[in-house]
N, C-alpha and C positions, 0 to 999 in steps of 0.2 A: 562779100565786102572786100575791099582795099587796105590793108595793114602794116604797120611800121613796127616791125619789134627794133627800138635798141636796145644793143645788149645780146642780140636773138641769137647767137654762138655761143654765149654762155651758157651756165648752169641753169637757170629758171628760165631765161627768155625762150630756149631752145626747146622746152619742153612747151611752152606757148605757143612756138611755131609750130612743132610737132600735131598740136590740138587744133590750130586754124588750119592747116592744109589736111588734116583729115578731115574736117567739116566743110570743105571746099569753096577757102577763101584763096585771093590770091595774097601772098605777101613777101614784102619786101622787108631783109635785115640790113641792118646800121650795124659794125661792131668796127673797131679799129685792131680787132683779136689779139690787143696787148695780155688779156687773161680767156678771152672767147677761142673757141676752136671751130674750125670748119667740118672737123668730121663729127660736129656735136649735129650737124642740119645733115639734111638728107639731098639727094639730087631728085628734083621737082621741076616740075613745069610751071609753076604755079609758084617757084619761088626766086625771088631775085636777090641776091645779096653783095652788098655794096660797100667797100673797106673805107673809114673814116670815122671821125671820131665827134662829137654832139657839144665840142664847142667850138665847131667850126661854123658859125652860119649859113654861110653860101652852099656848105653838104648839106646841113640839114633843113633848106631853104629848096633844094633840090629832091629832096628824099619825100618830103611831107604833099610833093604835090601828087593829087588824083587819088590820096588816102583817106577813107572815111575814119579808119578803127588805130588810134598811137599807143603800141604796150611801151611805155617809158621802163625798163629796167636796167639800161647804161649807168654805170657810176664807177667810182674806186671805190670796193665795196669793204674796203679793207679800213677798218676802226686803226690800228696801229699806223697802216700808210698815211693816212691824213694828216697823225700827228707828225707822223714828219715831216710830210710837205703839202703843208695847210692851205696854201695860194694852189696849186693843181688841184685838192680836191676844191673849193670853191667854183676853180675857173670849169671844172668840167660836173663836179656832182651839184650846183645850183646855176651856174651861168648857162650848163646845157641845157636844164630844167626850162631855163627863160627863152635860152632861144630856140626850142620846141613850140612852147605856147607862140611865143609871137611867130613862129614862121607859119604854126596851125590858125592862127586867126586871120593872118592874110591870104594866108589859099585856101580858107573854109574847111578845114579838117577837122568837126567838131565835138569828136571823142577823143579825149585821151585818159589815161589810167596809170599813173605814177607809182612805181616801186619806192613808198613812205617806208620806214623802220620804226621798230618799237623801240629803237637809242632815242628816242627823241622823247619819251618817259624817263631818262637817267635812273636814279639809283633814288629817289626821293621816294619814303614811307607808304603803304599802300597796297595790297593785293586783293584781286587781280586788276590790271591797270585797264579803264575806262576811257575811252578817246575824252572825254569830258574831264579826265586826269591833269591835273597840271602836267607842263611839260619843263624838261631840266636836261636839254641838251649838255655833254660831258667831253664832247670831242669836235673837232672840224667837220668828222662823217655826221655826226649827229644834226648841231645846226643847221647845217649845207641841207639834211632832208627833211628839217623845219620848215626852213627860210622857203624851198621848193616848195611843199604843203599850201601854205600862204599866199604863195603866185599862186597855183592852181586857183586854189579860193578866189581870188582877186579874179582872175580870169574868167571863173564862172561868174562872180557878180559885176563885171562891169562889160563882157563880152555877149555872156549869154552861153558859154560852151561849155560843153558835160565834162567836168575834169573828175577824178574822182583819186584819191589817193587811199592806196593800202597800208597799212600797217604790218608789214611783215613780221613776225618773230624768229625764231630759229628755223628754218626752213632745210630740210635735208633730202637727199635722194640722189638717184645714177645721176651721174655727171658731174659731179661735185669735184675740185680738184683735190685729190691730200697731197697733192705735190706741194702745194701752195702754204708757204709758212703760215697763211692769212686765210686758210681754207677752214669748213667748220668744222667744230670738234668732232661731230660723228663721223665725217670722211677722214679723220684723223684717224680719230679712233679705229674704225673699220680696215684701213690700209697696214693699222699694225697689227691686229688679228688674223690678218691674211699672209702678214708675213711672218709671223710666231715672231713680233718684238716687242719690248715693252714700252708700252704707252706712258706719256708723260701728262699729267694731269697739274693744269695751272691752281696754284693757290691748296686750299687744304679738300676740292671737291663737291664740300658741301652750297657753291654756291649754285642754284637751280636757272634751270632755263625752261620755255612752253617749245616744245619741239613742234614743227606740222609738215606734213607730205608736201612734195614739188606737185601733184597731181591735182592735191585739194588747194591750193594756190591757183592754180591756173583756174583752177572749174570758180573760184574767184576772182581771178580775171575778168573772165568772157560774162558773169552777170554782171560786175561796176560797169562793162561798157554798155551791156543792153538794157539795164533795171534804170529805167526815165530817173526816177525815185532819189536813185542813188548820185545823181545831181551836184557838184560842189561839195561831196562829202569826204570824210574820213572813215576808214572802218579796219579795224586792229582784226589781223589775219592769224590764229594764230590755232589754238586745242582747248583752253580754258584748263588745263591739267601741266601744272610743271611738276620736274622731277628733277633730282640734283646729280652732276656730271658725276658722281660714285655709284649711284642707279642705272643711269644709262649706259657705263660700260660695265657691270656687270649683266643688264640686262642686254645685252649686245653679245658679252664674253658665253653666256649662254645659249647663247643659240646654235652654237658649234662646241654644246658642254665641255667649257670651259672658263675657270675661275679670274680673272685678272688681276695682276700684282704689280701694277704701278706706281714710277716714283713720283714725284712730286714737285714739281717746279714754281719760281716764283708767278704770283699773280699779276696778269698784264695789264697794264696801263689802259687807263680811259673803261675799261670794262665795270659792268655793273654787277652790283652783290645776287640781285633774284628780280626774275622776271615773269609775269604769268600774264594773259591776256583776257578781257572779258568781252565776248564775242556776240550779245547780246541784242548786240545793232545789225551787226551782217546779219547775223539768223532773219531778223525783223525784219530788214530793207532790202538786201539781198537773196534773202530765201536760203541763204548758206552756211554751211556746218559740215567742218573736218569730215569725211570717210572713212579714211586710215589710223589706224592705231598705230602708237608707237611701235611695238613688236613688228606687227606686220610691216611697215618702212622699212624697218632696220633689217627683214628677211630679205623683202623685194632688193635692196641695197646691195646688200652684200650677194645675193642668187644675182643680182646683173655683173659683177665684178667680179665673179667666180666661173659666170659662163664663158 
């Protein structure tokens, strides 16, 4: 097959790529590598990578042609960035979303698979959250990958094309930036272990997140785009198991036995109190279900930044 990762220099996209060029597709990455890296792709034959950014139409009206397979994973993936400049996450994390769909229904590219978030559950009563959950978007990032959800929807029902949207939850693994103020807590967390500093932990710890491997995300990929089934849907990607940011960096600080003594920082803005995903539909529709345990990520993570 023919493939569009955007995003595919980033953190998740690049591990997608990494999975379709070993399964011997060709494919083509979109990134405008404002947070994407180049030495995150490999040099391939088999791969074409292309600088520009997915709310531009005319690039991505160029990119989508002769592509059967679109990993949608482009966005400002950053909850904080949005709130500050709420018109650039629109024009690029749902305008891009639109001008995807519509450049894929005119030149017949008729899979794609959208990187959805589970922000798009907010902070409303309830565990673990069910796609059939209300939703209480809480920021610009959140909306922006509702209001995307919706196109897809629309586009499967009035186009006919296989869109499928994921529900990410906390997603961790190699390549993660902790440079990045905006990067996830366990690349946070991991970068200060490695440098013997002390971790700063937002709020008082006890709020929980459902952590899941970059690896068992992708292998969730590649069925929304092949499973007929999975058609116009939603499916929350996530472990069914949350643990609270005081667990996970002791369960982290341990694994190179050692205790963690972290201060404590105010709680950021737009973030939700607890999050856990119910995974019940992918299992079903998808045939899919986590790999990785927590521990074992968090070794593979840290054994790839120590080699």
């Amino acid at each position: 097959m023919n493939a569009l990762v955007t995003g595919g220099a980033g953190f998740i996209g690049s591990h997608i790529v990494e999975r379709l060029l070993a399964e011997g597709h060709r494919v083509r990455v979109l990134d405008d590598f404002s947070t994407g890296k180049r030495e995150n792709l490999p040099d391939h034959p088999n791969l074409e990578v292309v600088r520009g950014g997915v709310e531009d139409y005319a690039t991505i009206e160029a990119c989508v042609e002769s592509i059967d397979w679109i990993f949608h994973e482009a966005a400002i993936a950053s909850v904080p960035k949005t709130i500050e400049a709420p018109l650039a996450s629109q024009r690029i994390n749902y305008g891009g979303t639109l001008n995807l769909l519509e450049a894929a229904r005119h030149h017949g590219a008729p899979r794609l698979v959208f990187a959805a978030s589970a922000a798009a559950y907010g902070d409303l009563p309830g565990l673990p959250k069910g796609e059939a959950s209300a939703v209480c978007p809480l920021s610009p990032y959140a909306v922006d990958k509702v209001a995307s959800e919706h196109a897809l929807a629309a586009y499967h029902h009035l186009h006919g094309m296989h869109t499928v949207s994921l529900r990410y939850f906390n997603v961790f693994g190699p390549r993660q930036d902790p440079s990045s103020p905006y990067s996830g807590v366990i690349s946070i967390f991991v970068d200060h272990l490695l440098a013997g500093t002390t971790p700063t932990v937002l709020g008082d710890g006890e709020q929980t997140r459902d952590f899941v491997y970059v690896a068992d995300v992708v292998e969730a990929n590649l069925r929304a785009i092949t499973t007929d089934a999975a058609a116009g849907g939603r499916f929350n990607v996530g472990t069914g198991h949350a643990v609270t940011l005081n667990e996970l960096l002791t369960a982290l600080y341990r694994l190179r036995g050692r205790e963690p003594h972290p201060q404590h920082g105010p709680a950021r803005a737009g973030d939700i109190r607890h999050s856990c995903a119910n995974i019940a539909r992918a299992r079903e529709v998808l045939g899919w279900r986590p790999a990785t345990a927590l521990v074992e990520g968090l070794q593979r993570l840290v054994s790839s930044l120590e080699g």
